[in-house]
VEXVEXVEX-212272 format. One record per atom (N, C-alpha, C): residue number from 1; x, y, z. Coordinates in steps of 0.001 Angstrom, whole numbers. Layout:
N
num;X;Y;Z
NUM;X;Y;Z
...
***
This chain:
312
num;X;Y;Z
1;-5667;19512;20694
1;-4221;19617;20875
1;-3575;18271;20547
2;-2287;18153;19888
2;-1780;16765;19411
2;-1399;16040;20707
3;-1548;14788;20593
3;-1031;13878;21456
3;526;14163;21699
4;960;14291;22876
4;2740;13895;22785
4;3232;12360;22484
5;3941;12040;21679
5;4152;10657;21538
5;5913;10527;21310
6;5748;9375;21812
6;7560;8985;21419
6;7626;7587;21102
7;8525;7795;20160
7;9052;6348;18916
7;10053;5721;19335
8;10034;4523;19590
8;11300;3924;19676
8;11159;2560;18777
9;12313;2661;17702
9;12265;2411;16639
9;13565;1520;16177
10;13522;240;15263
10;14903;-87;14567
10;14980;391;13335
11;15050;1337;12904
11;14539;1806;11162
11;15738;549;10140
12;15189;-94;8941
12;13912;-722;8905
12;12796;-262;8218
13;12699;-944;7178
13;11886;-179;5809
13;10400;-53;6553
14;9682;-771;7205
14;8643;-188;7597
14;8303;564;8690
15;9835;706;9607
15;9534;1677;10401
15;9683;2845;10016
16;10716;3245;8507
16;10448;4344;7784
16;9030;4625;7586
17;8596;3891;6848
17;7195;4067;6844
17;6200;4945;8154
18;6448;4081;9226
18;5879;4565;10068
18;6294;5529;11066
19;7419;5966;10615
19;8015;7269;11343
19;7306;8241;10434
20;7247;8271;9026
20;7006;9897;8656
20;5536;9787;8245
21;4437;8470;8670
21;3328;8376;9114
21;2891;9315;10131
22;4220;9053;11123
22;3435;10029;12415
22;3816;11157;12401
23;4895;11540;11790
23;5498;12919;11371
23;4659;13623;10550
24;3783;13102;9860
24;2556;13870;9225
24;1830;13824;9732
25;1139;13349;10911
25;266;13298;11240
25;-346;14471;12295
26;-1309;15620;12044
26;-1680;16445;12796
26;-2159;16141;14470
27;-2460;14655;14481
27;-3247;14227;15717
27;-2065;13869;17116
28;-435;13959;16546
28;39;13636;17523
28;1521;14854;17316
29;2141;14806;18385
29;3299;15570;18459
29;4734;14817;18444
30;5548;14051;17536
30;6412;13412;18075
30;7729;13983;18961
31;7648;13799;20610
31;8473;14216;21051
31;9980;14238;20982
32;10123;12609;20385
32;11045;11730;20496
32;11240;10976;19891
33;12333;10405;19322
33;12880;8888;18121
33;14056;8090;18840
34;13650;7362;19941
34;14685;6132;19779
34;15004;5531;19218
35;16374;5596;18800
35;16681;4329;17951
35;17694;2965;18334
36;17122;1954;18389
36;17460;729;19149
36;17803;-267;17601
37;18970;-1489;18378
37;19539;-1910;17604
37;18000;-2917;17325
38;17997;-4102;16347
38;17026;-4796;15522
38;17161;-5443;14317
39;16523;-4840;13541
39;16261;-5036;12247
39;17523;-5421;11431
40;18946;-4291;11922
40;20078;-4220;11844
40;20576;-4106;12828
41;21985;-3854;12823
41;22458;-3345;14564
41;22736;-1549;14256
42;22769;-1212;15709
42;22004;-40;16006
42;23403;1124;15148
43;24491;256;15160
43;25178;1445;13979
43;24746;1767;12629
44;24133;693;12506
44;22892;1305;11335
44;21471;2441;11393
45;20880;1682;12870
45;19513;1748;13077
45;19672;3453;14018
46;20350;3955;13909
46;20153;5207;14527
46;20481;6119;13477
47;21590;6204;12483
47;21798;7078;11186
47;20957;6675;10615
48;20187;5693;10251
48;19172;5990;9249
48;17677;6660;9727
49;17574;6240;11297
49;16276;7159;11516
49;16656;8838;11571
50;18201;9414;11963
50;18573;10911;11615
50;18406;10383;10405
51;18618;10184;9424
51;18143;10336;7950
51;16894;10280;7762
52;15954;9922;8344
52;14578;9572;7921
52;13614;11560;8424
53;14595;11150;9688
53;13822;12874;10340
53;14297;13788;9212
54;15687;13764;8904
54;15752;14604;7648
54;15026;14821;6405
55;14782;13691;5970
55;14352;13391;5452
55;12634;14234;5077
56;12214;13657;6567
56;10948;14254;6418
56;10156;15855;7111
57;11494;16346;6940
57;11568;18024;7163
57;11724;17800;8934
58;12041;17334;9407
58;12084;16982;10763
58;12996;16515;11831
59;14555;17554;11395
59;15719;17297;11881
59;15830;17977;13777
60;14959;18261;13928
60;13949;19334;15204
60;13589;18267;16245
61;13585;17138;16073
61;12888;16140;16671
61;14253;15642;17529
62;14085;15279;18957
62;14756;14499;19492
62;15072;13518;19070
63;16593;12948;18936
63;17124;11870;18615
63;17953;10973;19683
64;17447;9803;19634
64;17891;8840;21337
64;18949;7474;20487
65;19780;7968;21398
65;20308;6523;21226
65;19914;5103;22079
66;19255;4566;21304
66;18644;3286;22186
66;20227;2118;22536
67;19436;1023;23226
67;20111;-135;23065
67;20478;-580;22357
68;22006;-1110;22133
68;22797;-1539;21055
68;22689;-3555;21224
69;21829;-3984;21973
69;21729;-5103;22401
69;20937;-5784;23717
70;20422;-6637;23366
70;19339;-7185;24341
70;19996;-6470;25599
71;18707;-7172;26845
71;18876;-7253;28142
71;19858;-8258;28914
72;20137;-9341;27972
72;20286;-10328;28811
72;21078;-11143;27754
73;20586;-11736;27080
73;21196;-12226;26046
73;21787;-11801;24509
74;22431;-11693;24223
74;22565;-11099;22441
74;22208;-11745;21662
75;21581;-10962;20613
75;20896;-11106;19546
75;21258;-11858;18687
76;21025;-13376;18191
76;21739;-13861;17428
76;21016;-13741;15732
77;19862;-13043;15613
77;18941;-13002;14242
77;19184;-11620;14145
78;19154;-10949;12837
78;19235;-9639;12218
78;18058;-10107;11138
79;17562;-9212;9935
79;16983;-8910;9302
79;17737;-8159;7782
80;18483;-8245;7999
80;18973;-7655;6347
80;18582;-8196;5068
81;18087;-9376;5156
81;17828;-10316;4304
81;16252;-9845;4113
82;15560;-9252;4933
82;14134;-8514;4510
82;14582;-7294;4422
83;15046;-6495;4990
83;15444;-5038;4805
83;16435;-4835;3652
84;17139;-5332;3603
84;18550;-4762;2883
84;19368;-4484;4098
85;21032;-4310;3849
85;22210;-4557;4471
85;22097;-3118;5449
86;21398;-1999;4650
86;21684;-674;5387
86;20564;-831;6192
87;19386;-1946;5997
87;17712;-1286;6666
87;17044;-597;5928
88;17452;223;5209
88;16595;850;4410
88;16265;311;2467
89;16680;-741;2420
89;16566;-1244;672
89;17481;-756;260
90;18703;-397;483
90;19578;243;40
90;19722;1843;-432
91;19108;2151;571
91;18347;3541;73
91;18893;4282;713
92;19633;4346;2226
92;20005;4711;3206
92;21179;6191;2500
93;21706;5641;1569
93;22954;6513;1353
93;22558;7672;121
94;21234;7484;-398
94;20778;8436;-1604
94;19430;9923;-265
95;19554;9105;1285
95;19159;10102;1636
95;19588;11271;2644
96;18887;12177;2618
96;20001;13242;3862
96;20594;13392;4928
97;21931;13832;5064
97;22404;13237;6391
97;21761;13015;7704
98;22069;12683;8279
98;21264;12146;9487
98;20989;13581;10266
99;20250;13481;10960
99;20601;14794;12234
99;21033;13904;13358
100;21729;14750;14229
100;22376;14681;15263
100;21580;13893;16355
101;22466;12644;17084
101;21638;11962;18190
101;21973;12954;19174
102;20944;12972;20944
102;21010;13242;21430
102;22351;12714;22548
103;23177;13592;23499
103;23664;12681;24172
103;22877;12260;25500
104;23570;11256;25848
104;22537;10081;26741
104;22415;9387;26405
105;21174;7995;26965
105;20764;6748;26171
105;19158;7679;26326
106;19134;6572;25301
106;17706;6541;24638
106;16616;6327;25819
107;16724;5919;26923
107;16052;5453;27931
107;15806;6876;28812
108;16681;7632;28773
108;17232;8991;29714
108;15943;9947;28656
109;16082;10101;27176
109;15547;11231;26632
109;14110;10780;26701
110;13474;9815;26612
110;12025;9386;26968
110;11851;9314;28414
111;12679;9243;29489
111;12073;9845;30279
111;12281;11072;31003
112;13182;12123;30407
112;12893;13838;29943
112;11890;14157;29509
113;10844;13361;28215
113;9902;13755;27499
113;9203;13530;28654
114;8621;12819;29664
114;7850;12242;30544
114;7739;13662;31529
115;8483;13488;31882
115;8786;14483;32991
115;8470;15970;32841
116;9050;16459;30882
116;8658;17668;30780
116;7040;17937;30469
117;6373;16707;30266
117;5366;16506;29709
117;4097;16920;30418
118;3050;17700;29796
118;1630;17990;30756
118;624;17330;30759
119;451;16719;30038
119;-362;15790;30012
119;579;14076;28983
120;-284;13158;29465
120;295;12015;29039
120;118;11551;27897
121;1619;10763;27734
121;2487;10597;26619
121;2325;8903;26187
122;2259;9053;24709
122;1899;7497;24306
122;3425;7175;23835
123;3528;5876;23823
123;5479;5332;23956
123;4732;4098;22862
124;5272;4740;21446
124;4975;3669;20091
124;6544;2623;20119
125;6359;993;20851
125;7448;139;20493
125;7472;-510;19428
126;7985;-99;18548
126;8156;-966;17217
126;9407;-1491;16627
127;10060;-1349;17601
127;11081;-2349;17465
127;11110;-3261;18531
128;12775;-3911;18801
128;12617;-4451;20013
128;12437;-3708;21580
129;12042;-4382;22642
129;11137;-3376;23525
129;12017;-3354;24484
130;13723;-3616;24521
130;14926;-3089;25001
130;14481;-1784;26109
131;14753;-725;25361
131;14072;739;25780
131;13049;677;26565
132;12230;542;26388
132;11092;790;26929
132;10990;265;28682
133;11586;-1654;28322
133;11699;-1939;29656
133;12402;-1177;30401
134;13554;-847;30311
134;14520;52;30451
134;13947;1423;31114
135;12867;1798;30361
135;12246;2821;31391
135;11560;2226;32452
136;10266;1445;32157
136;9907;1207;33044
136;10769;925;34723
137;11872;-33;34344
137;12071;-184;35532
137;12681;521;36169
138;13586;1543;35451
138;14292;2469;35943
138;13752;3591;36415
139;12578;3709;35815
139;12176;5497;36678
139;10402;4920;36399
140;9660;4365;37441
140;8650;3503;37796
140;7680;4814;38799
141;8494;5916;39223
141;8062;7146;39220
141;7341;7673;38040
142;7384;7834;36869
142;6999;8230;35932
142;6077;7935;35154
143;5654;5928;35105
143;4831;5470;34522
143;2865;6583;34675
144;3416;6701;35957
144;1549;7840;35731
144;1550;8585;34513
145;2955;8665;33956
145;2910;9836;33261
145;2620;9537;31518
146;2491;8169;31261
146;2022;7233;30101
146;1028;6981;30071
147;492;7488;29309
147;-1179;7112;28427
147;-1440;6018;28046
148;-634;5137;27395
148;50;3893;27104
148;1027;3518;26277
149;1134;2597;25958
149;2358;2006;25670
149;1462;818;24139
150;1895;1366;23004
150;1675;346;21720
150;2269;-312;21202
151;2497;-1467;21192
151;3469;-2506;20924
151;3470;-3060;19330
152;4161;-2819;18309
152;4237;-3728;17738
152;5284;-5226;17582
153;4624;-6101;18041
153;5160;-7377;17913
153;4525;-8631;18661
154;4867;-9230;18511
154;4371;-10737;19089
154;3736;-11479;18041
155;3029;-13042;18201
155;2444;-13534;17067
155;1232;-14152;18633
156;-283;-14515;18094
156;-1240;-15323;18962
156;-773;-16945;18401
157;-298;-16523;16820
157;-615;-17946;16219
157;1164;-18308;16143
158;1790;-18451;14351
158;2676;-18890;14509
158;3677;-17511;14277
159;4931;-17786;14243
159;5935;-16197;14416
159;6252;-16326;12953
160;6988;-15460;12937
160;7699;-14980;11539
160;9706;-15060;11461
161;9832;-15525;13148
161;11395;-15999;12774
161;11772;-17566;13287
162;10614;-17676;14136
162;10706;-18763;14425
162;9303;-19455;14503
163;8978;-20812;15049
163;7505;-21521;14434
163;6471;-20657;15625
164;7349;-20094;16790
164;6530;-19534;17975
164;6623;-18178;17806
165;7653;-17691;17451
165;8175;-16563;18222
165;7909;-15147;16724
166;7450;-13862;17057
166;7744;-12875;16214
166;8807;-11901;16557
167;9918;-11579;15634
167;11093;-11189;15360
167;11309;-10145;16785
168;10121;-8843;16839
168;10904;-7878;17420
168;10351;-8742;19237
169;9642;-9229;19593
169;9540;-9978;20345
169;10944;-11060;20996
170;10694;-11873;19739
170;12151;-12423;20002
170;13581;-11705;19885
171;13773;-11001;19529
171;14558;-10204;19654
171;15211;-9769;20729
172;14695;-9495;21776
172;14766;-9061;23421
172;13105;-9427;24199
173;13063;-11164;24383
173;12489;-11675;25259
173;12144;-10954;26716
174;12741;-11171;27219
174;13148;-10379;28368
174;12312;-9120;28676
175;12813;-8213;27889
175;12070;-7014;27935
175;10576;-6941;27363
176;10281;-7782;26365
176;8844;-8167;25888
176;8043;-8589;27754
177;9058;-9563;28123
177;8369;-10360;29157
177;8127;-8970;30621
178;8621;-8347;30129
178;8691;-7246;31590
178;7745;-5623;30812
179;7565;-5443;29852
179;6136;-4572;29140
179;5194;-5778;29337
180;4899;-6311;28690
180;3635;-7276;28270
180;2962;-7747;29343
181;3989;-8705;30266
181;3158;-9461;31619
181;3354;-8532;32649
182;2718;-7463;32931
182;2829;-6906;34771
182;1810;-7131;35650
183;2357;-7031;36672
183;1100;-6890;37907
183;80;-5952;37301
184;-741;-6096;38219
184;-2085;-5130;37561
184;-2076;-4316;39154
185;-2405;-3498;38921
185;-2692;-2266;40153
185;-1208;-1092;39392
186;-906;-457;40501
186;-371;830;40646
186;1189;530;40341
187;1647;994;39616
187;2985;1116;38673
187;2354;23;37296
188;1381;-153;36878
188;1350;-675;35745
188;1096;143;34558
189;1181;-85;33622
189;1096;865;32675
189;269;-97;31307
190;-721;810;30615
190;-1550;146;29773
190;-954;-54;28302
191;-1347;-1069;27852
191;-509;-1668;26293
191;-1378;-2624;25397
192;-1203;-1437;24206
192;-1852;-2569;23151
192;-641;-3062;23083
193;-1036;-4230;21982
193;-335;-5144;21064
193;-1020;-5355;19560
194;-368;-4629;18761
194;-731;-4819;17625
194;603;-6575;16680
195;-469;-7486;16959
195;415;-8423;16767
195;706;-9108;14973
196;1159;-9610;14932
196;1502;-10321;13652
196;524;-10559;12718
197;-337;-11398;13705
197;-1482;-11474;12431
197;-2272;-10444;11999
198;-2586;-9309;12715
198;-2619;-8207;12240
198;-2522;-7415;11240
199;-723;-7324;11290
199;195;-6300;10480
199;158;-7155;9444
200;62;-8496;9340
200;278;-9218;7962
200;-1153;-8964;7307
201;-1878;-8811;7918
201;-3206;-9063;7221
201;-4050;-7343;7125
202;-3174;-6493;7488
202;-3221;-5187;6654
202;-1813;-5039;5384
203;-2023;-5351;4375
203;-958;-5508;3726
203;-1111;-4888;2203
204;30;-3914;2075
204;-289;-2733;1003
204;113;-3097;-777
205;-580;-3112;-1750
205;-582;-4153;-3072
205;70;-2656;-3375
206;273;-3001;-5178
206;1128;-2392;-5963
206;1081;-912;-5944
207;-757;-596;-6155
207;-1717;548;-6356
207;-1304;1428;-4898
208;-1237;585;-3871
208;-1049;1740;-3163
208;174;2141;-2822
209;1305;1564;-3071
209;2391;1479;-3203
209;3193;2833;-4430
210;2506;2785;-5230
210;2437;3552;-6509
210;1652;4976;-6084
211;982;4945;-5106
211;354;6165;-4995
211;1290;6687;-3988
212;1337;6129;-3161
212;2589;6323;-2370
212;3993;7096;-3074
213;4506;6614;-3500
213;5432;6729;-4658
213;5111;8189;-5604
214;3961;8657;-6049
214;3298;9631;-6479
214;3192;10805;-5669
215;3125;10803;-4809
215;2441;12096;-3453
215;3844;12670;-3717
216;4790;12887;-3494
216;5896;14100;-3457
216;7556;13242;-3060
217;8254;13760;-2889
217;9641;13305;-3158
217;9765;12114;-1797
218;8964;12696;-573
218;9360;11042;680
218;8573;10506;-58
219;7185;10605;-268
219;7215;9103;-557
219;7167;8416;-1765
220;8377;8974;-2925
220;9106;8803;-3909
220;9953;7903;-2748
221;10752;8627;-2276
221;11814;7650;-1887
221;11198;6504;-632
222;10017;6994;220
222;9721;5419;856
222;9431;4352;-390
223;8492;4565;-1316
223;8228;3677;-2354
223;9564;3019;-3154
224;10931;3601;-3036
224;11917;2987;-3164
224;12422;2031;-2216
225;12401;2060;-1312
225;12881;1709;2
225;11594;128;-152
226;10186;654;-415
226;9752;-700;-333
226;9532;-1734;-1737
227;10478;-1259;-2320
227;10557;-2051;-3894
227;11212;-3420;-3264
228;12299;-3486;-2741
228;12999;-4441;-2388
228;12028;-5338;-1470
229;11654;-4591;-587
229;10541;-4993;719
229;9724;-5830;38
230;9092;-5579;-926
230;8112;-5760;-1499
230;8406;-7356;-2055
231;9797;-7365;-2833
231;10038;-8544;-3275
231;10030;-9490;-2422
232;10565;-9406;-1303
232;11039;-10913;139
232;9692;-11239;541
233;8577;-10296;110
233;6877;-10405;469
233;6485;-11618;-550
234;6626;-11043;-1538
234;6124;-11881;-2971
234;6732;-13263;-2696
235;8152;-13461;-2530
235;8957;-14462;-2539
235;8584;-15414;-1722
236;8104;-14500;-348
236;7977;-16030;993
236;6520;-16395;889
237;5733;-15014;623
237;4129;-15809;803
237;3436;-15636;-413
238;3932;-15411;-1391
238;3226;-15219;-2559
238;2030;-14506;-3038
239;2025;-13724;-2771
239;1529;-12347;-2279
239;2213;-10919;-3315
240;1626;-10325;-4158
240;2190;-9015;-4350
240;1748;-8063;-3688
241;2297;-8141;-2529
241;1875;-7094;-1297
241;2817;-7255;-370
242;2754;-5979;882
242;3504;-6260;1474
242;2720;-5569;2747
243;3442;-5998;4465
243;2509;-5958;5082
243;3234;-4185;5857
244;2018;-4194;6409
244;2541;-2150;7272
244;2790;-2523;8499
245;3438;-3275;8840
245;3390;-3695;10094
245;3964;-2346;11473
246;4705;-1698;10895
246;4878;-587;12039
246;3889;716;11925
247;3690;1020;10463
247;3053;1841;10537
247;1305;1636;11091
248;981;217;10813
248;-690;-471;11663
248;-305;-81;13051
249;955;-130;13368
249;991;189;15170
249;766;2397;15266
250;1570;2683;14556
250;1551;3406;14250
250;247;4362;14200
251;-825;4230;13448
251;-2245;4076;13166
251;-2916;4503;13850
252;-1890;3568;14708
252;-3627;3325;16332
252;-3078;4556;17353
253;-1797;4749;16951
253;-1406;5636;17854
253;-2010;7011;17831
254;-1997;7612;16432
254;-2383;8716;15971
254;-4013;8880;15730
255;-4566;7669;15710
255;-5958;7584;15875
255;-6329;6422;16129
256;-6765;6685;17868
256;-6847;5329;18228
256;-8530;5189;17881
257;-8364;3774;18011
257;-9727;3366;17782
257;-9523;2523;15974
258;-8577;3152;15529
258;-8356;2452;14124
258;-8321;1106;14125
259;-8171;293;15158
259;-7683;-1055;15330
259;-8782;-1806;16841
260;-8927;-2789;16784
260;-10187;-3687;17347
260;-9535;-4017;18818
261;-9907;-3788;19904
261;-8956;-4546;21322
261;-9493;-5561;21508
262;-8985;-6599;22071
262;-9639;-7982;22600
262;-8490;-7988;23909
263;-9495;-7573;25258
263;-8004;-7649;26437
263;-7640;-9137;26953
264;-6388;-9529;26434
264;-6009;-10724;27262
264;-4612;-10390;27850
265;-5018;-11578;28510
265;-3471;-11514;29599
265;-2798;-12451;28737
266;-1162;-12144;28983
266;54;-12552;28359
266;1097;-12519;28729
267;2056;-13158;28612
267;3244;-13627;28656
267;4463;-13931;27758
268;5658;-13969;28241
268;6780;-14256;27107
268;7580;-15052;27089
269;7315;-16116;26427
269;8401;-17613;26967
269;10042;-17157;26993
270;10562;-17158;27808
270;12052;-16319;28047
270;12855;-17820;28231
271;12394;-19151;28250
271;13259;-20269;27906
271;14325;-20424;26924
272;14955;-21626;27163
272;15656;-21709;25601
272;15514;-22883;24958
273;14154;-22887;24538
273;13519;-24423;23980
273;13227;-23389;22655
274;12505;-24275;21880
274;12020;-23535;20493
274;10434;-22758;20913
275;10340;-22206;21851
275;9041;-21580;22015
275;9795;-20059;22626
276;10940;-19909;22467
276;11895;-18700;23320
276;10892;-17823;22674
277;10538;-16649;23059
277;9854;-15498;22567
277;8538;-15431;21767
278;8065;-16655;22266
278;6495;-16691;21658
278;5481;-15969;23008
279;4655;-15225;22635
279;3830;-14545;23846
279;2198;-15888;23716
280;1863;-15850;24894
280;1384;-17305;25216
280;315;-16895;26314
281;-688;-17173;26385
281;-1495;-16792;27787
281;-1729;-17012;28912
282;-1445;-15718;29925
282;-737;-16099;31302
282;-2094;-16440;32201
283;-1532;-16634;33187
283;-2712;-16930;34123
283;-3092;-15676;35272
284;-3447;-15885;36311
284;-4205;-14787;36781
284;-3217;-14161;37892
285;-3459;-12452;37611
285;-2310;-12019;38581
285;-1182;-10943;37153
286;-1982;-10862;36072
286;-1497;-10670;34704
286;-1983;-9438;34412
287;-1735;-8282;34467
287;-2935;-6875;33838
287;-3071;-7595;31989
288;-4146;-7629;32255
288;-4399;-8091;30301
288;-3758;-6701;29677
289;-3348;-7029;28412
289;-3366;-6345;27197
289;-4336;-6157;26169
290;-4712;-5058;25784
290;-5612;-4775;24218
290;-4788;-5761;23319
291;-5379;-6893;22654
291;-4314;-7212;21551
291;-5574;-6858;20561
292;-4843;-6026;19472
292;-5509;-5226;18465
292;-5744;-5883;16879
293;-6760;-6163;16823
293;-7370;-6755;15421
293;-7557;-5640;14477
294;-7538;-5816;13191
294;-8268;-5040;12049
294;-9674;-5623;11357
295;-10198;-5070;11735
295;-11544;-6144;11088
295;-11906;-4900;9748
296;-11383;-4315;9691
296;-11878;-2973;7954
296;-10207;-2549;7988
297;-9664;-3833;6746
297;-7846;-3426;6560
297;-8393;-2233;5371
298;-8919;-2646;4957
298;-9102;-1013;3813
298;-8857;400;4205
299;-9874;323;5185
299;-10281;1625;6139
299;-8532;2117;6700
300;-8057;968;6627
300;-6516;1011;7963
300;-5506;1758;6994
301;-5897;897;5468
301;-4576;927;4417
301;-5171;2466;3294
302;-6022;2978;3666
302;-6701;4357;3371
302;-6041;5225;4018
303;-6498;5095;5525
303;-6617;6204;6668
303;-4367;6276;6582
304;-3880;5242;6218
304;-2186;5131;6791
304;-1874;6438;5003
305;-1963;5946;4323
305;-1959;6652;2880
305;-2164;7710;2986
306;-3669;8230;3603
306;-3755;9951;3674
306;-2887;10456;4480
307;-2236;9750;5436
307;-1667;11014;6364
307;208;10807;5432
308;106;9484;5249
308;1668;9435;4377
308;1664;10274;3300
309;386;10678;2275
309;776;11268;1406
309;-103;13397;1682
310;-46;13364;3177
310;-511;14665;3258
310;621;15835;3514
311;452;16957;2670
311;1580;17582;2602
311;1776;18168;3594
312;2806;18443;4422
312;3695;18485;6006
312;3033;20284;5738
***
């Protein structure tokens, strides 16, 4: 029977990716699509994931309106400059209208899915982790009802917006710092972290990009969406590749075990020195986290391809 799972998402050329990853994917059920501000702000990041469900025959799917802005502080970094202005490479407006958000917040319809749910539900964060904290603390009744919780973001080494910090991490500190570091015993809830060095170091070259592009009309149009992507890859690390970073979280969701755990305990510098949103290792009193390695990226950048290019 498929896993129940729910997305909460900034779409965001690779969370396209990794939305109609799991939308093909037979091994899980997506209950749910939050969409939280990020990558762009969330008047973007919610019409383009209704476009993406459209997109991928999948206007049926719950649609959440996430957080339009941190916990605590506002967001002073966006991403358009890797995405494009819409999030999607400019692609946003050549695809089908959105479907309809749900009313409520995004925090309310994931924990409906919880509640209606019979067995437990995996909560994929791949954007900023706004939402998610947001459940937790608000209905802390429910956490039994999570299988776990997969994170993409953080860096062990250096970040990608700042020398510490990785984007959806830094993004909403705060809420990183309240998923990532909990007590360990009863109301905790279990969490990979599929982190930076990771997602960079599963990273998809021309060939598969092109095959991608080949399989049928999505991923004609994801392979548009990562033409642009593709370039800000080449440009910063010199590299003709580009990395899967939501869809590697993604991955593990729909088949776990795809990705390596190493459990450590962690933390989220929530200061305002230049280490703001770097995750760092806590001391004791910490439930560790799986932080998830790829040691066979082939196997990762294979297994993500068959289910992207398997017909729905």
């Amino acid at each position: 029977m498929p896993r129940p799972l729910i997305i909460s998402t900034d779409p965001g050329v690779d969370d396209a990716v990794a939305l109609v990853l799991a939308l093909r994917s037979p091994e899980v059920d997506v209950r749910a699509v939050v969409a939280t501000f990020g990558n762009v702000g969330l008047d973007a990041t919610l019409p383009n994931a209704g476009r993406l469900l459209a997109l991928a025959g999948r206007p049926d799917v719950p649609l959440g309106v996430g957080a339009a802005r941190p916990l605590v502080h506002r967001l002073e970094r966006r991403a358009g400059h890797v995405h494009g202005s819409d999030g999607l490479g400019g692609r946003a407006a050549s695809l089908p209208g959105p479907a309809a958000p749900m009313p409520g917040s995004g925090a309310t319809l994931m924990a409906r899915v919880l509640e209606e749910a019979t067995e437990p539900v995996t909560i994929a964060s791949i954007g900023p982790l706004t939402d998610t904290a947001i459940l937790l603390a608000a209905r802390p009744d429910l956490v039994g009802r999570i299988e776990r919780v997969v994170v993409m973001g953080g860096a062990i080494g250096g970040g990608n917006v700042t020398g510490a910090a990785e984007f959806n991490v830094h993004a909403d500190p705060e809420a990183a710092h309240r998923v990532l570091a909990q007590d360990p015993g009863e109301g905790s809830v279990p969490v990979a972290l599929v982190p930076l060095e990771t997602t960079l170091g599963c990273a998809a070259g021309p060939e598969w990009v092109a095959a991608l592009g080949d399989a049928d009309p999505v991923g004609a149009e994801l392979a548009a969406m990562i033409a642009p992507y593709m370039r800000f890859y080449r440009e910063r690390y010199g590299r003709d590749a580009v990395a899967l970073h939501d869809a590697t979280a993604l991955l593990e969701c729909v088949a776990p075990g795809s990705l390596t755990p190493t459990p450590t305990a962690l933390t989220v510098d929530t200061g305002f020195g230049p280490a703001r949103g770097a995750t760092v290792p806590a001391g004791p009193g910490t439930r560790p986290v799986d932080v998830l390695s790829a040691p066979d990226v082939p196997a990762v950048l294979d297994a993500a391809l068959a289910r992207l290019t398997a017909r729905p």
